[in-house]
C-alpha positions in Angstrom: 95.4 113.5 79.3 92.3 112.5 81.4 93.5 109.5 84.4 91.8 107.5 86.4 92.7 106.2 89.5 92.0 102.6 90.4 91.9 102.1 94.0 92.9 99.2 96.8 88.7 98.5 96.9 88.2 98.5 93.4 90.9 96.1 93.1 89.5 93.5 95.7 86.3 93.8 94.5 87.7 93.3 90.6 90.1 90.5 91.6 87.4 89.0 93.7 85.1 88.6 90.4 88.3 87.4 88.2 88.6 84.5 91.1 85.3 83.7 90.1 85.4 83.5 86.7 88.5 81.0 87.0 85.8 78.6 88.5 86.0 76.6 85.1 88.9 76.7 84.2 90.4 75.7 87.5 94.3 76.8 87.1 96.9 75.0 89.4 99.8 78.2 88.2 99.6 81.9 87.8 102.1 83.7 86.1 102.1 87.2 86.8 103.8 89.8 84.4 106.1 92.3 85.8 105.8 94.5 87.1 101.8 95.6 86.7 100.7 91.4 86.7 102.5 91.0 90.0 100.1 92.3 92.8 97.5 90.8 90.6 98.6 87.4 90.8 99.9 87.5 94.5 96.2 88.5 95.4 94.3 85.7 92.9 96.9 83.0 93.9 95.6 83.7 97.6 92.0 83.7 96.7 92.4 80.5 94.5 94.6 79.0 96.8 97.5 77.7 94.7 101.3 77.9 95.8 102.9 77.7 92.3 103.6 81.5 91.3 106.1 82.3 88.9 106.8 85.7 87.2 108.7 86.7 83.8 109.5 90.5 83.4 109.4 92.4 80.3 110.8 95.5 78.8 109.3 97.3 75.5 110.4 100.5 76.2 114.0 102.5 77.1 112.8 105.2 78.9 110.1 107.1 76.6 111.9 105.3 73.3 109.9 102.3 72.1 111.9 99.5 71.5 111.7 97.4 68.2 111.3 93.9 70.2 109.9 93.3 73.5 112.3 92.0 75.8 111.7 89.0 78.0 113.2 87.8 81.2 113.5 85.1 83.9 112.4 81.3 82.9 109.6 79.0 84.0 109.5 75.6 85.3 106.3 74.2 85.1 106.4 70.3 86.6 103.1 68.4 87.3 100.5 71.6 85.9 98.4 71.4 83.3 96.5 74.7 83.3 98.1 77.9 84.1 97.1 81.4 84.1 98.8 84.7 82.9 98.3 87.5 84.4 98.8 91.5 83.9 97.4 94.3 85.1 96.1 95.6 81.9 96.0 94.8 78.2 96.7 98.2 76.4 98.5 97.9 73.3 98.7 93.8 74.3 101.9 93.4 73.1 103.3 92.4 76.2 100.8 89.7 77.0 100.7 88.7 73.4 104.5 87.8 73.1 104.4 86.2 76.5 101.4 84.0 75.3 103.8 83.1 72.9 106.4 82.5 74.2 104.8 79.9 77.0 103.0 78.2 74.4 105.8 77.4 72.4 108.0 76.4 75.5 105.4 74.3 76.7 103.2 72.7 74.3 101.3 70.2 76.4 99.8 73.1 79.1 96.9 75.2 78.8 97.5 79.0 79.2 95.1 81.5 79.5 95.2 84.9 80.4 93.3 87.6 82.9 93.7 91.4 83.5 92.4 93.7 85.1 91.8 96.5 82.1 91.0 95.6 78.8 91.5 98.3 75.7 89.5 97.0 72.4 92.6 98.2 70.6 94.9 95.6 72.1 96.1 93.4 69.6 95.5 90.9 72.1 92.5 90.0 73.8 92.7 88.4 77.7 90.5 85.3 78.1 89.3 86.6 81.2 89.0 90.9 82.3 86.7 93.0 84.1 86.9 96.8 82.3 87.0 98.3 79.6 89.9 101.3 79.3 89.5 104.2 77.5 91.8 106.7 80.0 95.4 106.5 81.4 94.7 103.8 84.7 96.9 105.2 87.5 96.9 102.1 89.7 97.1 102.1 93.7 100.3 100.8 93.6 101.6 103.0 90.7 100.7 106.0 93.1 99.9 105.4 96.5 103.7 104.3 97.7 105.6 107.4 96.6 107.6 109.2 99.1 106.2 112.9 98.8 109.3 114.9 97.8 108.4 117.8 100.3 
């Protein structure tokens, strides 16, 4: 299987155009999905300058077996928002960040969610409002790789 690696630069530089493109939307939360949407939405709520990050962690998988639901954990409080943004480090399959769509539009009807990544696949069955590439290998991101302890 062919990788690529996605580096500390490429990030800045990708996060620093997803900043821009929040310009109309103008969210006052991030969301960030964990564990991939985490560094993401750490680094855009410094660049956009909002305080109110919150996080819900999912599981679809048991080790390599696929599980028949996605899980979903932790809750979120939103007071005194009215536009929030999700964010993940990549919509692959989607599934992930379609069921956490979901589920924050149904647990909070009168906000407006959208969603950003960093790494888009046209087969995702769901499709992020904002992204800046297109995946067609296995992303290894800096953060996947570059804190391992070597086993030497």
């Amino acid at each position: 299987m062919h990788k690529e690696y996605y580096s500390y630069e490429r990030f800045r530089d990708d996060t620093k155009e997803l900043i821009k493109q929040q310009k109309d939307f103008k969210p006052e939360a991030i969301v960030g999905i964990a564990r991939g949407g985490l560094t993401l939405a750490h680094a855009m709520a410094e660049g956009l300058e909002i305080r109110e990050v919150q996080s819900i962690r999912t599981e679809l998988y048991d080790d390599a077996q696929k599980r028949d639901k996605i899980a979903l954990f932790g809750e979120c409080n939103f007071s005194k928002v009215s536009r929030v943004l999700v964010v993940d480090d990549i919509a692959d399959s989607g599934e992930t960040l379609k069921e956490v769509m979901q589920y924050l539009k149904n647990e909070f009807k009168n906000i407006e969610f959208q969603s950003a990544t960093l790494y888009y696949k046209k087969t995702s069955v769901y499709k992020p409002h904002f992204w800046i590439n297109g995946a067609h290998t296995w992303i290894e991101f800096f953060w996947e790789k570059d804190f391992l302890l070597d086993e030497a």
